[in-house]
Wavefront OBJ file of the C-alpha trace (Angstrom):
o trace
v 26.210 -34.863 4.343
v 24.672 -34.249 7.937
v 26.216 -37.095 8.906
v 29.321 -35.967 8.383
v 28.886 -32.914 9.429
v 28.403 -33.784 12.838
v 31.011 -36.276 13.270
v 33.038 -34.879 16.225
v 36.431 -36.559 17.372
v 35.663 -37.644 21.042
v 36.296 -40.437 23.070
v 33.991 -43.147 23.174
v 32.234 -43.933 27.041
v 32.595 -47.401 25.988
v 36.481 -47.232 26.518
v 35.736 -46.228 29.807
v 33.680 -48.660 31.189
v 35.880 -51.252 29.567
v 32.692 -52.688 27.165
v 35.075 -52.330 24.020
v 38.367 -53.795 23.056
v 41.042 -51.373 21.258
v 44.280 -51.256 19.612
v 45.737 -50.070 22.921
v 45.317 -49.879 26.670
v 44.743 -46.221 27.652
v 43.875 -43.741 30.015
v 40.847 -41.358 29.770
v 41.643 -37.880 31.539
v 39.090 -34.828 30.976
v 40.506 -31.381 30.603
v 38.677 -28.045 29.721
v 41.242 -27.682 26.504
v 44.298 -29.832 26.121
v 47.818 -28.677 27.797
v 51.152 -30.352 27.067
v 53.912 -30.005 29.681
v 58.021 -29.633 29.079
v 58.879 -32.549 30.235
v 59.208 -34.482 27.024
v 60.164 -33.725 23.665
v 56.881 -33.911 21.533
v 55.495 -33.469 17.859
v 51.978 -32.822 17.475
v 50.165 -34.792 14.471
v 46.920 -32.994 13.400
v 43.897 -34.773 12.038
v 41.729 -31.935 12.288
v 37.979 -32.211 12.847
v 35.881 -35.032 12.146
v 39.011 -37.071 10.333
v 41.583 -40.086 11.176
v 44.047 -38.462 8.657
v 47.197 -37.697 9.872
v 47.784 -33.983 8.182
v 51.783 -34.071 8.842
v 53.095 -36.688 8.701
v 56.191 -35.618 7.670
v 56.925 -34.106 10.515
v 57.634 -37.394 12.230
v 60.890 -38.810 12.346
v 61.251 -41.791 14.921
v 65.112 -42.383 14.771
v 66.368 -42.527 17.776
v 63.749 -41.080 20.008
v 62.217 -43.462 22.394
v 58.725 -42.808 22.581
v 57.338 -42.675 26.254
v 53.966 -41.348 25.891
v 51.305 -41.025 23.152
v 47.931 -38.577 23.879
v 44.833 -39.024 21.525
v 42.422 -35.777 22.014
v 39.296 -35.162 21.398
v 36.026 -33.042 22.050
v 33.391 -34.005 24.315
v 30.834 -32.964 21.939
v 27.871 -34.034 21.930
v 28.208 -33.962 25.707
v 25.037 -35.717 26.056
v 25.760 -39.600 25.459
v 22.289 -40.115 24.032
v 22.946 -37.581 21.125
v 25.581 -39.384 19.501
v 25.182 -41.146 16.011
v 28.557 -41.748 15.601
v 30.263 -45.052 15.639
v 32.623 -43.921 17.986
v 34.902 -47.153 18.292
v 35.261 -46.832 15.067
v 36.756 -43.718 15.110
v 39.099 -43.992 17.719
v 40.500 -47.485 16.294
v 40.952 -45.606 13.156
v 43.311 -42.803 15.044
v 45.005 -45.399 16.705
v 45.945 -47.290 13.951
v 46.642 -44.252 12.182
v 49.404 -43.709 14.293
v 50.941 -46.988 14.781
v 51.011 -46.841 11.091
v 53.533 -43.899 11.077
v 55.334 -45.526 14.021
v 55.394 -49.183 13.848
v 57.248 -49.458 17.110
v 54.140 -48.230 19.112
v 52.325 -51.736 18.532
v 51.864 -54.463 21.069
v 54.798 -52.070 23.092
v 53.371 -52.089 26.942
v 56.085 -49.669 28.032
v 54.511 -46.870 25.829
v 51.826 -44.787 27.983
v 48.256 -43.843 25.942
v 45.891 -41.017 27.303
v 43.050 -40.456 25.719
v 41.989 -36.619 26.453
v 38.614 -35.252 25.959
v 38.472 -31.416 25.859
v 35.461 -30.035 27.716
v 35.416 -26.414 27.066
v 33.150 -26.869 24.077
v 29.639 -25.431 24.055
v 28.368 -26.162 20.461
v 30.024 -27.922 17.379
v 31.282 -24.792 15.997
v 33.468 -24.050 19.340
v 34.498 -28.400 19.226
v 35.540 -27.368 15.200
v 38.201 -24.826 16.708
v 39.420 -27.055 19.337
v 42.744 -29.226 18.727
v 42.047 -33.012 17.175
v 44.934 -35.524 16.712
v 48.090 -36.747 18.925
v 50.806 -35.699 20.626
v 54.299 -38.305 20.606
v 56.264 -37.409 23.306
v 59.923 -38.754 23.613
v 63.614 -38.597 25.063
v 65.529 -37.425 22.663
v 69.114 -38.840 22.683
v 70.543 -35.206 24.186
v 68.409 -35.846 27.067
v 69.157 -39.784 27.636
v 73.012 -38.922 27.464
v 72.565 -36.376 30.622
v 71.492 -36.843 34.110
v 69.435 -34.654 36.157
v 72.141 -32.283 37.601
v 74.180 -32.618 34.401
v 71.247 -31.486 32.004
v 70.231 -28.509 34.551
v 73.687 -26.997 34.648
v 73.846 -27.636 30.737
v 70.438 -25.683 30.172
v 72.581 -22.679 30.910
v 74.553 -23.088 27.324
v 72.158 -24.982 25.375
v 72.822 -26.205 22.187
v 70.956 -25.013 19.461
v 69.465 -27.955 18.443
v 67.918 -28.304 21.681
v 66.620 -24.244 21.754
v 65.069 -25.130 18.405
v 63.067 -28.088 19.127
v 61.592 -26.338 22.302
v 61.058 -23.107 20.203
v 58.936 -25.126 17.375
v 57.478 -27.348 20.321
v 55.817 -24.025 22.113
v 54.749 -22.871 18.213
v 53.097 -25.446 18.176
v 51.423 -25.865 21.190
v 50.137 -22.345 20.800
v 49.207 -22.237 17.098
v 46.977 -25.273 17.781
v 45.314 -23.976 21.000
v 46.202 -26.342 23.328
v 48.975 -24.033 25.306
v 48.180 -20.806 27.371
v 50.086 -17.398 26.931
v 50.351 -14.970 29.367
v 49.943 -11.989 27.296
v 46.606 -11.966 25.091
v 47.724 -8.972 23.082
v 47.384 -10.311 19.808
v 43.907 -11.962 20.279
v 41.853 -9.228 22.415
v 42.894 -6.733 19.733
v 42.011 -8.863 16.607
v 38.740 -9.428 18.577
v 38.100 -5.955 19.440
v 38.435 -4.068 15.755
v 36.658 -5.729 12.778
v 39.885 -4.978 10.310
v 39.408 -6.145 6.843
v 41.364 -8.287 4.398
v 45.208 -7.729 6.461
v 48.803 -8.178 6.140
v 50.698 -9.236 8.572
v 54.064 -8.038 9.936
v 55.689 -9.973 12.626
v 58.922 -9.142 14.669
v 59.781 -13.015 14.434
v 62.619 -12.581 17.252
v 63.408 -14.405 20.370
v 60.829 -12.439 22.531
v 57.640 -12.456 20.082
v 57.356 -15.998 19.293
v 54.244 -16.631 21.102
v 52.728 -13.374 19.790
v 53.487 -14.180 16.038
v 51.903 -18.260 16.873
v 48.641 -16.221 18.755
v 48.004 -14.419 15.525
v 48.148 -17.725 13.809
v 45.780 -19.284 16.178
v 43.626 -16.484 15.904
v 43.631 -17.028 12.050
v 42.831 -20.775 12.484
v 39.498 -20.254 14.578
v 38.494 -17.331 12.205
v 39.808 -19.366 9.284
v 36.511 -19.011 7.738
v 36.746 -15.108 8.113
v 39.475 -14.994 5.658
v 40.711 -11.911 6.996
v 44.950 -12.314 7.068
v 45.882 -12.673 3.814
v 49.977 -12.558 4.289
v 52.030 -13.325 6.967
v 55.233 -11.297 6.531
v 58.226 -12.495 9.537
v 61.419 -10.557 9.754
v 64.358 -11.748 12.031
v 66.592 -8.747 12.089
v 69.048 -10.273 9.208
v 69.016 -13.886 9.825
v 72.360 -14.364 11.356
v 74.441 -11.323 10.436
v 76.944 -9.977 12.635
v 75.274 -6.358 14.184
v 78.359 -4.361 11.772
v 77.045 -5.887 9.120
v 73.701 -4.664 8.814
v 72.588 -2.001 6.597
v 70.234 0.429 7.019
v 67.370 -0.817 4.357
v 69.075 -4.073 3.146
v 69.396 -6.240 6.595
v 67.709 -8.842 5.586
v 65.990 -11.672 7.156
v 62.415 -11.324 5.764
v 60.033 -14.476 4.994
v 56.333 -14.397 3.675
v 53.649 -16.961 3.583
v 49.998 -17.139 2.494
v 48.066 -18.488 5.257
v 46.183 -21.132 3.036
v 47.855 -24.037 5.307
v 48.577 -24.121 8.714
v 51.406 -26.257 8.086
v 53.216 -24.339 5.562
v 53.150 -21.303 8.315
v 54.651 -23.341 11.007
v 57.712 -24.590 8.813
v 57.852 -20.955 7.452
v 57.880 -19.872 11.279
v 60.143 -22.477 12.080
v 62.519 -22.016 9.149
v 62.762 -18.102 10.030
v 63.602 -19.162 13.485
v 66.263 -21.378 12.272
v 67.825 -18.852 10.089
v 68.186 -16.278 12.786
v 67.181 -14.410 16.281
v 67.969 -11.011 16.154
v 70.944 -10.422 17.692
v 70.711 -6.774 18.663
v 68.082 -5.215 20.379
v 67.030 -2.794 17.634
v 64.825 -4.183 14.646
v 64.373 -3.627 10.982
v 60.753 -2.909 11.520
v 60.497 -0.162 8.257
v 62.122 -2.321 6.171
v 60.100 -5.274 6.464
v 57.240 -3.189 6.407
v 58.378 -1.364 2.729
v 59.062 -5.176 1.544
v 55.608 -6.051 2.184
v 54.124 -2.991 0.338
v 56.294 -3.707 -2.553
v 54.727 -7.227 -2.742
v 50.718 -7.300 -2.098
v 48.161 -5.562 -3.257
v 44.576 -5.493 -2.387
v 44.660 -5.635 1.411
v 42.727 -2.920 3.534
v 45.353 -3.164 6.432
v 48.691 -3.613 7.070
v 49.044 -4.762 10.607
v 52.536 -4.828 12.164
v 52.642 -7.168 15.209
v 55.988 -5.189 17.044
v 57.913 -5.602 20.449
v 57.368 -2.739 22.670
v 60.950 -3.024 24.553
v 62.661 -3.481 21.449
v 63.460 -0.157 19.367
v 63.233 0.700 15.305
v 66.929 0.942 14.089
v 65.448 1.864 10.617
v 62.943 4.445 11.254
v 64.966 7.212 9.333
v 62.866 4.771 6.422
v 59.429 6.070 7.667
v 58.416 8.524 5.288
v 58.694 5.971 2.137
v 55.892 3.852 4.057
v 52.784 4.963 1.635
v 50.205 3.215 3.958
v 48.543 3.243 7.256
v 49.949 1.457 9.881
v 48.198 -0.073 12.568
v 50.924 -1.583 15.141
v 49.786 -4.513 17.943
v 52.855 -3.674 21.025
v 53.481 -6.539 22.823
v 55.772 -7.144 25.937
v 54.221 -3.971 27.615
v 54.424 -4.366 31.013
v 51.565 -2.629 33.398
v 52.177 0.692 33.706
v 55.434 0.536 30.825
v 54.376 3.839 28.780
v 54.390 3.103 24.773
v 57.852 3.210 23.060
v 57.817 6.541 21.130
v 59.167 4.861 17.371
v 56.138 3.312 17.475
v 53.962 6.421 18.352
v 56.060 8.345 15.644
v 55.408 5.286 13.250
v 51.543 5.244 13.743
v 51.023 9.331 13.569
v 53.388 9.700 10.274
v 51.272 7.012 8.375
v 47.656 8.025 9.953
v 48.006 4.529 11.455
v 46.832 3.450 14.735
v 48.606 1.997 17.977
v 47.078 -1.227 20.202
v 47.634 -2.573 23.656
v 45.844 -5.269 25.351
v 43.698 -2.351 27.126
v 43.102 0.531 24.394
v 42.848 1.486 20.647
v 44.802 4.466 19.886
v 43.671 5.441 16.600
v 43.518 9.634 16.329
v 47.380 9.976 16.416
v 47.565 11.429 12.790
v 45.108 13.677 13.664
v 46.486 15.297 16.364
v 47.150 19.482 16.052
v 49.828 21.632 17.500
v 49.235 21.673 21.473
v 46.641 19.484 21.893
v 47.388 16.316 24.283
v 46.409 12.711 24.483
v 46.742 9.988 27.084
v 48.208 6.757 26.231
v 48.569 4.321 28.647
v 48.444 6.006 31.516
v 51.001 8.743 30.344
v 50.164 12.008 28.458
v 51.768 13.613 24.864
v 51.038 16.709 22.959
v 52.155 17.654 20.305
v 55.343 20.486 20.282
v 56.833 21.578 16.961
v 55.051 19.286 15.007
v 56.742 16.196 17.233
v 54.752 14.006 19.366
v 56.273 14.285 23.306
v 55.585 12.665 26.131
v 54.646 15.632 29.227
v 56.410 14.778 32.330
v 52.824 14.381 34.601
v 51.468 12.124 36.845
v 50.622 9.105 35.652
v 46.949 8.542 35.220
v 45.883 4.838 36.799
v 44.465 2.590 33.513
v 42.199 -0.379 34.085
l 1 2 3 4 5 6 7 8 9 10 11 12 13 14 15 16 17 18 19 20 21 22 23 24 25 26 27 28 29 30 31 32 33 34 35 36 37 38 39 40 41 42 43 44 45 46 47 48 49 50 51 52 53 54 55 56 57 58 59 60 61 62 63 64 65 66 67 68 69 70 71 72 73 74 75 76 77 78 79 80 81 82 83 84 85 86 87 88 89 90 91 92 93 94 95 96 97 98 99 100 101 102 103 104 105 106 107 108 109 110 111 112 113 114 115 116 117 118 119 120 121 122 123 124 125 126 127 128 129 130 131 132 133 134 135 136 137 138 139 140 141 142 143 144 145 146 147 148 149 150 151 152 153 154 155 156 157 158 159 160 161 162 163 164 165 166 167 168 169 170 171 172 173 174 175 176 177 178 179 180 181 182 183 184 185 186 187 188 189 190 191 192 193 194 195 196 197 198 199 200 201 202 203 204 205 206 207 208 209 210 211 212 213 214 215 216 217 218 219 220 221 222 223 224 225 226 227 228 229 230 231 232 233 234 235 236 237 238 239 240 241 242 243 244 245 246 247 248 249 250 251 252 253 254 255 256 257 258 259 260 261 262 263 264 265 266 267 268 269 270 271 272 273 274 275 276 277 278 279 280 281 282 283 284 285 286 287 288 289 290 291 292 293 294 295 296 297 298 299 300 301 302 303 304 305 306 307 308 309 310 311 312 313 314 315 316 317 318 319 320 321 322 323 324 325 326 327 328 329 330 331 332 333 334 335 336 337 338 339 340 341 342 343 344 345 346 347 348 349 350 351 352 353 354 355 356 357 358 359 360 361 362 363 364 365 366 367 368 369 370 371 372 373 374 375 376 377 378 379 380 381 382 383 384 385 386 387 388 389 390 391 392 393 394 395 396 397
């Protein structure tokens, strides 16, 4: 079972030095954790640790994309060559023909570029376990062979939706498997910082908060064993009805998903992408939130992952929420102050507010006069209302 156990997926030195014949011809590049660029199309395959199994292979459909690239990755783990038991050419051979099984074309085909990429940024097996293990196609689609360079800038300007789509479940992707960076850590330094219980999850699934819904999936992939999210809950604003149409309480547009697979997520993700943006500005925030109350039970937090520029049309709703709710703002930009529905949402409930630089979490507490700072502005309470003081700003760091 050992043995097993400390299988890693990394590249054989062999291949290197050229002692070893493979499937393929390809190049060995070493990276701290594995980065994709926009230059390509691409669908990621997973094999996940310690396995030549393609987990996805659905999601591969080769007609009519011509393949230009193909990068195996791995984990230099054990980093010491003299600690490996593994039959490493083995394993590699295995990936490769795993692949070339689900695309036939990408045998004896010398026009087709392999890298083999072993991720660095491991310190122990447990940290190699978290790491992304499989292959990335990457292809022209036929949208992009049809346009020249000029032709396909100018054109980026009204998109068709086909093409926002595949770059929207592209950068899922890349995030929720930890090989992309995000700019805005929101979602992970506050899951870090508080040790929440079992959770549900509510995620503004609009335009702007796709990379903060696929961090909190990441997140729940490297703490997998944790089993702390229990429901992912994703609410597009009323997939795509016209802003007259919406109703206060019945817009619409709300998904859930157990997070048992990592795959099932992403086409949930995906699928609630498909089905709608937003449109407006203002979300339905309360009502997904009331929708997932009505469905689970047994969960010790209901965590609402919530745009800071965008505002709550429903939050006439609040009082039916029964439950504490503890709200992760993200799009805050440095010195941005909180937006108040959320503040209101967070005192009403005895629920808590989060930015990438403080826990807020005595708002329901809060008596007539006295004053907080959040975020570098100060509130006190006036008539039983929460309002922001017109003072200085204080500096945060």
């Amino acid at each position: 079972m050992r043995y097993w156990l400390i299988l890693v997926i990394f590249l054989i030195s062999n291949c290197v030095c050229g002692q070893k014949e493979y499937a393929v011809k390809g190049e060995t590049i070493e990276m701290p954790s594995y980065k994709t660029d926009q230059k390509y199309s691409f669908v990621i395959l997973n094999m996940g640790y310690a396995s030549h199994i393609i987990q996805n292979p659905e999601i591969w459909n080769g007609e009519n994309r011509r393949i230009v690239q193909v990068d195996v990755v791995f984990t230099a783990y054990p980093k010491n060559k003299e600690d490996w038991v593994t039959d490493y050419d083995w394993l590699l051979n295995k990936r490769i023909a795993a692949i070339q099984k689900l695309e036939p074309s990408l045998k004896n085909n010398s026009l087709i570029k392999w890298n083999f990429i072993l991720q660095t940024a491991c310190k122990n097996e447990e940290e190699a376990q978290r790491m992304f293990h499989g292959a990335i196609i990457k292809y022209i689609s036929p949208q992009q062979r049809k346009k020249d360079s000029l032709a396909f800038k100018m054109d980026r300007l009204k998109a068709q939706p086909e093409t926002d789509l595949q770059t929207i479940n592209n950068n899922i992707e890349s995030v929720v498997y930890g090989f992309a960076p995000f700019e805005d850590s929101v979602v992970f330094k506050v899951f870090n910082r508080n040790n929440w219980g079992k959770m549900v999850i509510v995620n503004d699934w609009t335009g702007s908060m796709y990379p903060y819904g696929a961090q909190a999936v990441l997140w729940h992939r490297m703490n997998f064993e944790k089993n702390a999210i229990k429901y992912f809950v994703f609410f597009n604003d009323g997939n795509q009805k016209l802003d007259r149409q919406k109703r206060i309480g019945n817009t619409g547009g709300i998904y859930y998903s157990k997070p048992d697979s990592i795959d099932y997520i992403l086409k949930v993700m995906k699928l609630v992408a498909k089905r709608g943006n937003g449109g407006d500005i203002p979300e339905n925030n309360i009502e997904s939130l009331l929708k997932a109350i009505k469905l689970f039970k047994g969960y010790d937090e209901l965590v609402m992952i919530a745009d800071n520029n965008a505002a709550v049309k429903d939050l006439i709703l609040l009082e039916k929420v029964t439950v504490p709710v503890r709200i992760i703002l993200c799009g805050k930009a440095s010195g941005q102050p909180v937006h108040p529905h959320y503040l209101e949402i967070a005192r009403k409930t005895g629920g808590s507010v989060h930015t990438i630089q403080e826990d807020v979490v005595n708002l329901g507490n809060l008596k007539e006069g006295e004053k907080i700072t959040i975020s570098g502005y100060q509130y006190a309470i006036r008539k039983g209302k929460l309002i922001q003081l017109k003072t200085k700003q204080v500096s945060v760091h």
